[in-house]
N, CA, C and O atoms as a GROMACS GRO file, in nm:
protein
  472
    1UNK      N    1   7.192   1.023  -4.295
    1UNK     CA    2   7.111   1.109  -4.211
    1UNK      C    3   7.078   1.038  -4.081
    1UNK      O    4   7.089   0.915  -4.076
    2UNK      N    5   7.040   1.106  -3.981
    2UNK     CA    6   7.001   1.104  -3.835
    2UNK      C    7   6.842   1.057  -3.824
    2UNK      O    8   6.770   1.116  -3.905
    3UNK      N    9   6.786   0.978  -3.755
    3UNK     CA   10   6.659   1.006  -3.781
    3UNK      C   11   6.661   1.086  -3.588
    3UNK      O   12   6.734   1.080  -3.489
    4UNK      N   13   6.524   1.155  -3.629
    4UNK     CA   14   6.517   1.260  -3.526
    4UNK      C   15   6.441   1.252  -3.434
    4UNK      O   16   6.406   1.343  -3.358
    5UNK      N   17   6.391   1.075  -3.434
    5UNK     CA   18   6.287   1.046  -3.310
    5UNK      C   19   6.351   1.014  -3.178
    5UNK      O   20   6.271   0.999  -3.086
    6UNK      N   21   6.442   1.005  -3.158
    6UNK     CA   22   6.515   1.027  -3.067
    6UNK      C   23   6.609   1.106  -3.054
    6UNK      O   24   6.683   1.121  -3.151
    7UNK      N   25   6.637   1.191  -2.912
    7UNK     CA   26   6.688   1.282  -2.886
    7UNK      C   27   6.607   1.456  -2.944
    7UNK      O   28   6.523   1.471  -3.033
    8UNK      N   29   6.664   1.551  -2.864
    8UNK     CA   30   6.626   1.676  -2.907
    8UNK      C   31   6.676   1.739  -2.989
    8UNK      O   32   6.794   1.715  -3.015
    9UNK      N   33   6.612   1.833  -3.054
    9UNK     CA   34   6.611   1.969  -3.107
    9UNK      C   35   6.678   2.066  -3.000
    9UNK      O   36   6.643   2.083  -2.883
   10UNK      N   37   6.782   2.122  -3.066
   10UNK     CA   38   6.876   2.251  -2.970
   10UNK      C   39   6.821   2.358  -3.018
   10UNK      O   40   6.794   2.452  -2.943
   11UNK      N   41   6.792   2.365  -3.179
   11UNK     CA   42   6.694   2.490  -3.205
   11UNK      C   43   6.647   2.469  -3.344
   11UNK      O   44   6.638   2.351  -3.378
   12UNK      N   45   6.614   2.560  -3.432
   12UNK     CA   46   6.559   2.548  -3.530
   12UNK      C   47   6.489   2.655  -3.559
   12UNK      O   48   6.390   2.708  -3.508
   13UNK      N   49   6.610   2.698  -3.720
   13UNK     CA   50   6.530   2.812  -3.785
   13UNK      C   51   6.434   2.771  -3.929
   13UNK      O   52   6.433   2.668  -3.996
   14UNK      N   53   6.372   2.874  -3.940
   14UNK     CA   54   6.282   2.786  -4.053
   14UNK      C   55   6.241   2.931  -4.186
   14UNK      O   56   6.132   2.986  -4.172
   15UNK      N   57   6.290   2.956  -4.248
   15UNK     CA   58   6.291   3.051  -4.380
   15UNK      C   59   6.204   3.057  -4.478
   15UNK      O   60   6.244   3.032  -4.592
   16UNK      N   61   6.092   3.085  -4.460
   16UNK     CA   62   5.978   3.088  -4.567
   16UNK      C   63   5.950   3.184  -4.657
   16UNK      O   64   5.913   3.300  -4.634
   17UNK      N   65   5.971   3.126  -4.773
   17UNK     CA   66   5.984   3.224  -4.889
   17UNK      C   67   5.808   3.215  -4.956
   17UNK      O   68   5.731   3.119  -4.963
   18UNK      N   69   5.793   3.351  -4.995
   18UNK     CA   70   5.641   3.385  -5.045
   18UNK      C   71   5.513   3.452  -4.999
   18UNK      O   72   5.506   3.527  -4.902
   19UNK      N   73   5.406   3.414  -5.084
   19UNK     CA   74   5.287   3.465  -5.001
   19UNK      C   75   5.234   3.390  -4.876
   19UNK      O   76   5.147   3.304  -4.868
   20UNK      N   77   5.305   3.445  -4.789
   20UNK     CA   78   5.247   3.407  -4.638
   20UNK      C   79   5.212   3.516  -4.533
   20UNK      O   80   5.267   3.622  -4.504
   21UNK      N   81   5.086   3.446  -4.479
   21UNK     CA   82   5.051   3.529  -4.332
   21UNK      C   83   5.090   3.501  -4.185
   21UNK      O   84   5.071   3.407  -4.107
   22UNK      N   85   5.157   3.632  -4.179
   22UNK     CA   86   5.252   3.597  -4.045
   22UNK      C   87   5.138   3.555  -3.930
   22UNK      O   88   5.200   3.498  -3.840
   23UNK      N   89   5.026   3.559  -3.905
   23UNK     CA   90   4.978   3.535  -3.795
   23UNK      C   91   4.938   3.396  -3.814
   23UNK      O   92   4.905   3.325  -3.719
   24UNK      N   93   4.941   3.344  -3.970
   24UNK     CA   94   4.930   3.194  -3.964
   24UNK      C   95   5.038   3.133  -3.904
   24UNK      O   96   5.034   3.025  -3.845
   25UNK      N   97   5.106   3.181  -3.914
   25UNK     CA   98   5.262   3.173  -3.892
   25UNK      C   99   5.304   3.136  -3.760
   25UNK      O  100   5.380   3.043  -3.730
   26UNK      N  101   5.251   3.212  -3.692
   26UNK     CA  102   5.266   3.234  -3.569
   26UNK      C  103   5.155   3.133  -3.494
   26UNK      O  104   5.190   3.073  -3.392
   27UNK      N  105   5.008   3.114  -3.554
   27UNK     CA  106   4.958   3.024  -3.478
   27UNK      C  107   5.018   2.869  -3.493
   27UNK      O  108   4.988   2.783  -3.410
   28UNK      N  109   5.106   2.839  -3.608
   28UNK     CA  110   5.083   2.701  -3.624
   28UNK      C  111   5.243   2.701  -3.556
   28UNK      O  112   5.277   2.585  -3.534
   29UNK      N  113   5.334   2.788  -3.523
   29UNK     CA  114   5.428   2.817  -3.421
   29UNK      C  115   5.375   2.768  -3.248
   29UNK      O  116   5.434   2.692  -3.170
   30UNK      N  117   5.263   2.831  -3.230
   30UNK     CA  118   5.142   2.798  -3.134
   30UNK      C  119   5.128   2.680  -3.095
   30UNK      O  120   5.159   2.642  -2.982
   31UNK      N  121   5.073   2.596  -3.195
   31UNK     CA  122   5.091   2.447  -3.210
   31UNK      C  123   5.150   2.372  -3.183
   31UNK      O  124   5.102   2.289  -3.106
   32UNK      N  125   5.264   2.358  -3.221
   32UNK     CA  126   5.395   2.309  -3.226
   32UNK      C  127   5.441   2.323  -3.066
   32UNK      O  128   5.496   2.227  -3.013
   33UNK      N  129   5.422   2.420  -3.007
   33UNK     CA  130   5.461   2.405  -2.843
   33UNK      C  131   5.357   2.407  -2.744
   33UNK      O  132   5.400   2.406  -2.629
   34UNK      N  133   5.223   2.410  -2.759
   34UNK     CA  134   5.162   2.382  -2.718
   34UNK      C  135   5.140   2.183  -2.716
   34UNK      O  136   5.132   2.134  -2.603
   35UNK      N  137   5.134   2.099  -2.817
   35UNK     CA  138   5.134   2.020  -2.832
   35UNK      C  139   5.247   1.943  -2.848
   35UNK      O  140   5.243   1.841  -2.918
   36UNK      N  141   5.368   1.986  -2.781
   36UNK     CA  142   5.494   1.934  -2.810
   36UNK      C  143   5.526   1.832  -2.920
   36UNK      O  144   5.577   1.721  -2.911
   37UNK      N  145   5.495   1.881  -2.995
   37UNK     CA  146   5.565   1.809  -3.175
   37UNK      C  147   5.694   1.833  -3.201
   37UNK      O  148   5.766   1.777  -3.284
   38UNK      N  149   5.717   1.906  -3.136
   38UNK     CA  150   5.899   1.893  -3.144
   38UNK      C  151   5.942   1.874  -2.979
   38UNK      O  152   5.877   1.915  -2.883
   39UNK      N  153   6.061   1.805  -2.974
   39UNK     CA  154   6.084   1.782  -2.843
   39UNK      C  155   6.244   1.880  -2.841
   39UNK      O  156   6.341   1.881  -2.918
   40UNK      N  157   6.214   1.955  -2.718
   40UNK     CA  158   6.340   2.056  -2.716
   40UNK      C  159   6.416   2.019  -2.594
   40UNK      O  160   6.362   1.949  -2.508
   41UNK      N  161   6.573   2.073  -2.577
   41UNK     CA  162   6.675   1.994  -2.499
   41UNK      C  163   6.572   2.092  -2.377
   41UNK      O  164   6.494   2.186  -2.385
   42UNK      N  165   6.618   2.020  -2.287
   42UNK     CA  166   6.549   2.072  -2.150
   42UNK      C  167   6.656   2.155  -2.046
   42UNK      O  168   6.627   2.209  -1.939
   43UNK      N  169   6.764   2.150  -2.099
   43UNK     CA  170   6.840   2.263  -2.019
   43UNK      C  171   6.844   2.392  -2.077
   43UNK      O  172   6.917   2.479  -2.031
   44UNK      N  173   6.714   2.426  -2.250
   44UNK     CA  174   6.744   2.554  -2.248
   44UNK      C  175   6.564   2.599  -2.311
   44UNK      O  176   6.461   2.533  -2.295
   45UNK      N  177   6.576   2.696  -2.362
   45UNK     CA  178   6.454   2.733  -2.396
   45UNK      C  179   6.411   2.709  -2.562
   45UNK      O  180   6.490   2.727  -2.655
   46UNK      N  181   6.290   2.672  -2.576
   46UNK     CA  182   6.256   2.596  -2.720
   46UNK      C  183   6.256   2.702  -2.793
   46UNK      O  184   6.167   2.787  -2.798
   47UNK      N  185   6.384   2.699  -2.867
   47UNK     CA  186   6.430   2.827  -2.985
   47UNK      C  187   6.360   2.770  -3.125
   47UNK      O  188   6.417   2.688  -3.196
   48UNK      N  189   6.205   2.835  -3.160
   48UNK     CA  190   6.199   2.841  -3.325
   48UNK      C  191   6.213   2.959  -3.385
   48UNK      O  192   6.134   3.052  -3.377
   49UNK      N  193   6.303   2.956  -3.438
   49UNK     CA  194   6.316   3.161  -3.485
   49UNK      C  195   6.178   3.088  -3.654
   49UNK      O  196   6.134   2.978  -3.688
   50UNK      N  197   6.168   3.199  -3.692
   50UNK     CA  198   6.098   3.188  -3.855
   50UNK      C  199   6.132   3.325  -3.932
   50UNK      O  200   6.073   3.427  -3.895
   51UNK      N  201   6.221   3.332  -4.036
   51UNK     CA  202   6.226   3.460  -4.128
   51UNK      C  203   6.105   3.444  -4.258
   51UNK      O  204   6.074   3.354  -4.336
   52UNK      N  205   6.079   3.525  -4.243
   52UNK     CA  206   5.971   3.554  -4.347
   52UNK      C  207   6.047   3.652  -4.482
   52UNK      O  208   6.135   3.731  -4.449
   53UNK      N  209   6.007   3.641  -4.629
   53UNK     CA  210   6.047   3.696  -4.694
   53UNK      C  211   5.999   3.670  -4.868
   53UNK      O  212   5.965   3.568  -4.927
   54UNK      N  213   6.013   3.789  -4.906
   54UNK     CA  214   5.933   3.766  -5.039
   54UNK      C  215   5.988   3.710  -5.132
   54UNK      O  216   6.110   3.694  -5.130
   55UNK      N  217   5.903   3.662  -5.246
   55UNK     CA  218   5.935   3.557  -5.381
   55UNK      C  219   6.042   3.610  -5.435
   55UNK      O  220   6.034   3.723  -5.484
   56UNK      N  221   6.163   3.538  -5.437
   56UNK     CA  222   6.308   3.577  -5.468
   56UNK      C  223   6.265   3.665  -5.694
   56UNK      O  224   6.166   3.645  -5.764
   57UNK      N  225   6.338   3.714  -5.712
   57UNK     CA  226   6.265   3.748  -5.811
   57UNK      C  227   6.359   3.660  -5.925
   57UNK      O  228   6.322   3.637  -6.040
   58UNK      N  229   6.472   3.624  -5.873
   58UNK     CA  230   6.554   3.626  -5.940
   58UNK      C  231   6.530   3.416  -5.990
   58UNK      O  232   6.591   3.363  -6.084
   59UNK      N  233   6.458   3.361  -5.922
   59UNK     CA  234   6.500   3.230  -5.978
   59UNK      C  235   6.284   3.249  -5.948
   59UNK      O  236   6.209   3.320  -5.880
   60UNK      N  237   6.271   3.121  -6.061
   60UNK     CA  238   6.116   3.076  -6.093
   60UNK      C  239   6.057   2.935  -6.013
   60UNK      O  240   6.112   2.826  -5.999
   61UNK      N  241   5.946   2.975  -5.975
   61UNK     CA  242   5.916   2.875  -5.871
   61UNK      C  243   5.771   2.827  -5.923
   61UNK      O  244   5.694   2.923  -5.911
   62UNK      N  245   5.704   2.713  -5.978
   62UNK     CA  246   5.584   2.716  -5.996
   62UNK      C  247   5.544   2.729  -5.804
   62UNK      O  248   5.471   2.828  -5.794
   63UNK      N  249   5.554   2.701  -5.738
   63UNK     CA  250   5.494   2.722  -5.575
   63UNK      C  251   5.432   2.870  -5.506
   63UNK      O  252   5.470   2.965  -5.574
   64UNK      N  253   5.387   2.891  -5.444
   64UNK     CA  254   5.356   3.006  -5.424
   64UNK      C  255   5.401   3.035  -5.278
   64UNK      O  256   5.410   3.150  -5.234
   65UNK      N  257   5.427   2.927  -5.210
   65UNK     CA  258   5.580   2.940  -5.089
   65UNK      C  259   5.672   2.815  -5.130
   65UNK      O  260   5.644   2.720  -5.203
   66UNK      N  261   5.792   2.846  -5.056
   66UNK     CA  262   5.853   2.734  -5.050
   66UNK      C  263   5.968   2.778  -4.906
   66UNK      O  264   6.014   2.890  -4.889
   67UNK      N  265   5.993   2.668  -4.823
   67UNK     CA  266   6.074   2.681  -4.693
   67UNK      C  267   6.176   2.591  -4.729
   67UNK      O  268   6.186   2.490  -4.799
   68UNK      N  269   6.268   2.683  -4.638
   68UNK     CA  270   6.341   2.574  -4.558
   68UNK      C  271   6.410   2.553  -4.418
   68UNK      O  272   6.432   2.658  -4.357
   69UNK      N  273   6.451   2.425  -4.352
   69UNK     CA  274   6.430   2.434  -4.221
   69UNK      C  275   6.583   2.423  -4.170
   69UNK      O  276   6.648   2.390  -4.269
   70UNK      N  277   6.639   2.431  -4.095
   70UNK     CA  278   6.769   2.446  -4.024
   70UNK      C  279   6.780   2.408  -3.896
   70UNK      O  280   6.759   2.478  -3.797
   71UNK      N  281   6.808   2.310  -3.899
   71UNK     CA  282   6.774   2.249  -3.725
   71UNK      C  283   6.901   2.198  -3.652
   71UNK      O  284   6.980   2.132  -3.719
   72UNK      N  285   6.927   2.221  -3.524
   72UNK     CA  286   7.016   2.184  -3.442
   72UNK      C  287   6.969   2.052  -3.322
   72UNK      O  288   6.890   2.060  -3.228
   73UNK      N  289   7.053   1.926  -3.372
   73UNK     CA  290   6.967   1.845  -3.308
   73UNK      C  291   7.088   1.728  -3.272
   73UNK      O  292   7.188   1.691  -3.334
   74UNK      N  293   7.025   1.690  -3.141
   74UNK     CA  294   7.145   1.623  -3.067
   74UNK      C  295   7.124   1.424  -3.133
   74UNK      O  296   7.158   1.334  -3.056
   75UNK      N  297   7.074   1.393  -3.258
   75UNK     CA  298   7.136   1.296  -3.288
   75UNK      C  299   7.193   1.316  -3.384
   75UNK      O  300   7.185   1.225  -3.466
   76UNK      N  301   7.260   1.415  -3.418
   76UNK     CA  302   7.383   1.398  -3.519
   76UNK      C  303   7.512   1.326  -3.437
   76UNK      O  304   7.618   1.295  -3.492
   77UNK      N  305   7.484   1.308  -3.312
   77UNK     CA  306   7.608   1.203  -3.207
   77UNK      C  307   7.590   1.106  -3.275
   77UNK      O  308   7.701   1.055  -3.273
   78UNK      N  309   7.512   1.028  -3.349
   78UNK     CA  310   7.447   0.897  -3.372
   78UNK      C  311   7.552   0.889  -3.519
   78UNK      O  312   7.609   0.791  -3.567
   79UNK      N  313   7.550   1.012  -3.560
   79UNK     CA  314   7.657   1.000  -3.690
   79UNK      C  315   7.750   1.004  -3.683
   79UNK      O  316   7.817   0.977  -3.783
   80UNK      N  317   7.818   1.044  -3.546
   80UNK     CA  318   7.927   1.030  -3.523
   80UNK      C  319   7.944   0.932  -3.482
   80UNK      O  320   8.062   0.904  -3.502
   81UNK      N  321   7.863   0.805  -3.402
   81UNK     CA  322   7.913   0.705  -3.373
   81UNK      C  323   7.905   0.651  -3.477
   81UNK      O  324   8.011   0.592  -3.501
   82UNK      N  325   7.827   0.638  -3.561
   82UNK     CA  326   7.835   0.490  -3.714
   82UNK      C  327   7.964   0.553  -3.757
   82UNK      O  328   8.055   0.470  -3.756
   83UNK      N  329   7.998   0.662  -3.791
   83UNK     CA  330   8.113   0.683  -3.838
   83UNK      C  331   8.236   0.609  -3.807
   83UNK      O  332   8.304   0.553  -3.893
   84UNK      N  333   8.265   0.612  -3.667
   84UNK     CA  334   8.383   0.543  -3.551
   84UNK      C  335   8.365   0.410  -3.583
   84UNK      O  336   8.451   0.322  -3.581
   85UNK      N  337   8.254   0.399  -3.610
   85UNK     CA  338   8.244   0.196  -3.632
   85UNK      C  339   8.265   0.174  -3.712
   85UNK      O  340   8.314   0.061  -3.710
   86UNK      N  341   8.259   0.235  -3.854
   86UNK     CA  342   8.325   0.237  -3.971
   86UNK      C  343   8.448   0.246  -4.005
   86UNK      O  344   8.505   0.177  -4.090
   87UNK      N  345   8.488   0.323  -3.946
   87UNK     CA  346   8.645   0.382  -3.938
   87UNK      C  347   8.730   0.239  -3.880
   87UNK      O  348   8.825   0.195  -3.944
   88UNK      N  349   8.675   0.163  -3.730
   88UNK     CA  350   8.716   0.086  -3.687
   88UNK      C  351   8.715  -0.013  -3.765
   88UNK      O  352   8.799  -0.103  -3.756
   89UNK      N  353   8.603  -0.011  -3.870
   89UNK     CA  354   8.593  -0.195  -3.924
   89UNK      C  355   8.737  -0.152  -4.056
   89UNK      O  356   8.818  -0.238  -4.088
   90UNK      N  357   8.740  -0.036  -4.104
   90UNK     CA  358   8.813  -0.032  -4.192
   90UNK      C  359   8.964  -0.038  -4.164
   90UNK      O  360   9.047  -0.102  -4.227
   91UNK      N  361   8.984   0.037  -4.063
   91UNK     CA  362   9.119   0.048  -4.014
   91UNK      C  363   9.174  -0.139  -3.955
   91UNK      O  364   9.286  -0.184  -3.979
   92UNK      N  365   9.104  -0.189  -3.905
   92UNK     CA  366   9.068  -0.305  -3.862
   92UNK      C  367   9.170  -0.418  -3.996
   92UNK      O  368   9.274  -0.482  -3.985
   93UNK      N  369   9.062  -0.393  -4.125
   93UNK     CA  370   9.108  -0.440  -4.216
   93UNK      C  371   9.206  -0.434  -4.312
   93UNK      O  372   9.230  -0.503  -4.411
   94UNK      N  373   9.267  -0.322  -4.256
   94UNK     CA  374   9.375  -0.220  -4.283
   94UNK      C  375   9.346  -0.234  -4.472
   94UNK      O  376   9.400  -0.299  -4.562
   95UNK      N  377   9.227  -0.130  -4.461
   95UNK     CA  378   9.158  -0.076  -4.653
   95UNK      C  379   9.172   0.054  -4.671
   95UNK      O  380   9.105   0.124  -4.594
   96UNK      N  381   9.243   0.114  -4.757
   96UNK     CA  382   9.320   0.212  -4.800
   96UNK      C  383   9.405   0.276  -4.752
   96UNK      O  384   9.385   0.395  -4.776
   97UNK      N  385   9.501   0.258  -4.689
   97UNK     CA  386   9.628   0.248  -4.600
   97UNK      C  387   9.737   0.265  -4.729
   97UNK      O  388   9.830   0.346  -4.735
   98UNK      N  389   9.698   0.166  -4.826
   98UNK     CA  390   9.828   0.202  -4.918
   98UNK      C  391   9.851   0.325  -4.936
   98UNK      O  392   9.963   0.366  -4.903
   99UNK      N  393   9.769   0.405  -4.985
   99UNK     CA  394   9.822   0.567  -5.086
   99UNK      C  395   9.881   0.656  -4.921
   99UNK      O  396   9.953   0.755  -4.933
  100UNK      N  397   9.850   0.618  -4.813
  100UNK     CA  398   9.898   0.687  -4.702
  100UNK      C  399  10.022   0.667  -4.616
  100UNK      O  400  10.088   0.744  -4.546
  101UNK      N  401  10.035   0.474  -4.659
  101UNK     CA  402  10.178   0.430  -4.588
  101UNK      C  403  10.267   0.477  -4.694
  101UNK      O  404  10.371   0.505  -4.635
  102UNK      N  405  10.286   0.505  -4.841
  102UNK     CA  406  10.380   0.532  -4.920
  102UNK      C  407  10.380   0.706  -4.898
  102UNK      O  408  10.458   0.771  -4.967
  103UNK      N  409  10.316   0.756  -4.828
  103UNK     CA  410  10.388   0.900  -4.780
  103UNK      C  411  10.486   0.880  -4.730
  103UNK      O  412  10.523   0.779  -4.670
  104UNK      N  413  10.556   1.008  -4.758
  104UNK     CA  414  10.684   1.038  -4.618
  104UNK      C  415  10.649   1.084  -4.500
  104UNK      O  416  10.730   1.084  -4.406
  105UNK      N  417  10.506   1.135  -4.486
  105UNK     CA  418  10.448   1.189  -4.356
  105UNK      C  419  10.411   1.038  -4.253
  105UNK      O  420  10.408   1.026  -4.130
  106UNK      N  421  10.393   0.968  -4.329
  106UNK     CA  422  10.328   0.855  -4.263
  106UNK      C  423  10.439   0.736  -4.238
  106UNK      O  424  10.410   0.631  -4.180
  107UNK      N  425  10.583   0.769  -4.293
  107UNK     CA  426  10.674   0.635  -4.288
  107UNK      C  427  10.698   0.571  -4.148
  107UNK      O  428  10.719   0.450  -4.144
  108UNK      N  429  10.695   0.658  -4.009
  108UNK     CA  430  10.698   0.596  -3.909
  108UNK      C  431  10.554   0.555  -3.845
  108UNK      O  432  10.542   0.547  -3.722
  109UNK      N  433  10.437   0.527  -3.942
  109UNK     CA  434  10.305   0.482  -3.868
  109UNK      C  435  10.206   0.559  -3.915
  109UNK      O  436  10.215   0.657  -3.989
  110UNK      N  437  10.089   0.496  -3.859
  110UNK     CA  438   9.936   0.561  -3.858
  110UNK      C  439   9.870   0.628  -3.747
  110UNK      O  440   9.751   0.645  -3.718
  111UNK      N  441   9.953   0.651  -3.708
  111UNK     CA  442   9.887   0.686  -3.535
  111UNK      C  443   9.831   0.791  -3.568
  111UNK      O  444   9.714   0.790  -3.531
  112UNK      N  445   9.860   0.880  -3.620
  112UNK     CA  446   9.750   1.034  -3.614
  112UNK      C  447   9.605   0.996  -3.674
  112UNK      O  448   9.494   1.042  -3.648
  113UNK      N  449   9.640   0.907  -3.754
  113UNK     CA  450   9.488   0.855  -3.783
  113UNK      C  451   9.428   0.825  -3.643
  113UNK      O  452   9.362   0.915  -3.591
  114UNK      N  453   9.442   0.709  -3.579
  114UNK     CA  454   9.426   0.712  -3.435
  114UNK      C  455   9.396   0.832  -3.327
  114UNK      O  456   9.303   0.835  -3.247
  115UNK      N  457   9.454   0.887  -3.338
  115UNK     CA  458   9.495   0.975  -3.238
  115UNK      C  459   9.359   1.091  -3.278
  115UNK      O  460   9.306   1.154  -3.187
  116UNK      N  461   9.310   1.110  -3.440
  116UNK     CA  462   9.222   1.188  -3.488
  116UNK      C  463   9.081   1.147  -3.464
  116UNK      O  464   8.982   1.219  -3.453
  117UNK      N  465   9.094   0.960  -3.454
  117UNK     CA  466   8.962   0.923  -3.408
  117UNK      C  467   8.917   0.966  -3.230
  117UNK      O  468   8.808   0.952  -3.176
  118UNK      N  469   9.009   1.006  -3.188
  118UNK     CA  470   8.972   1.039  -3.061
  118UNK      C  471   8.906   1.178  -3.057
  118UNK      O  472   8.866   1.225  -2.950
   0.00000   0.00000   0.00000
């Protein structure tokens, strides 16, 4: 995972299942941009959608809500870079290459591996 203290939020939906009051809803929505607790990208407008909706009937919840949140947020780049550094230390050490150099797709090289990290 990303941690999310750096960089923004692109948006974020948030799905609350149960007994809830939409105007609580809406004030602690209030909150949240009034007091900037979330930090939003600045080239667009701070998108929190919220669906509201009742106690599913079909699965048992001791809770009397339960959410969940969906967020679009610009350090998932951060996972893409540990990834590349990983990829590099492995490729580097050339570690699990076997089951791929004994293809026939792969007999003249690894380059698409390469070519995929780009």
């Amino acid at each position: 995972s990303a941690s999310t203290r750096k960089g923004c939020y692109i948006s974020i939906l948030n799905v609350i299942q149960g007994d809830v009051d939409p105007t609580q809803v809406h004030k602690a929505l209030q909150r949240i941009r009034e007091r900037k607790l979330a930090r939003f990208i600045p080239w667009g407008p701070a998108s929190i959608q919220v669906a509201l909706s009742r106690r599913s009937p079909y699965t048992q919840s001791p809770h009397k809500v339960s959410g969940l949140m969906i967020a679009n947020h610009t350090s998932i780049s951060q996972l893409f870079h540990r990834t590349i550094q990983h990829y590099d230390r492995l490729r580097k050490r050339r570690a699990f290459l076997e089951t791929y150099i004994k293809e026939p797709r792969f007999a003249d090289g690894l380059e698409e591996f390469d070519e995929a990290r780009e």
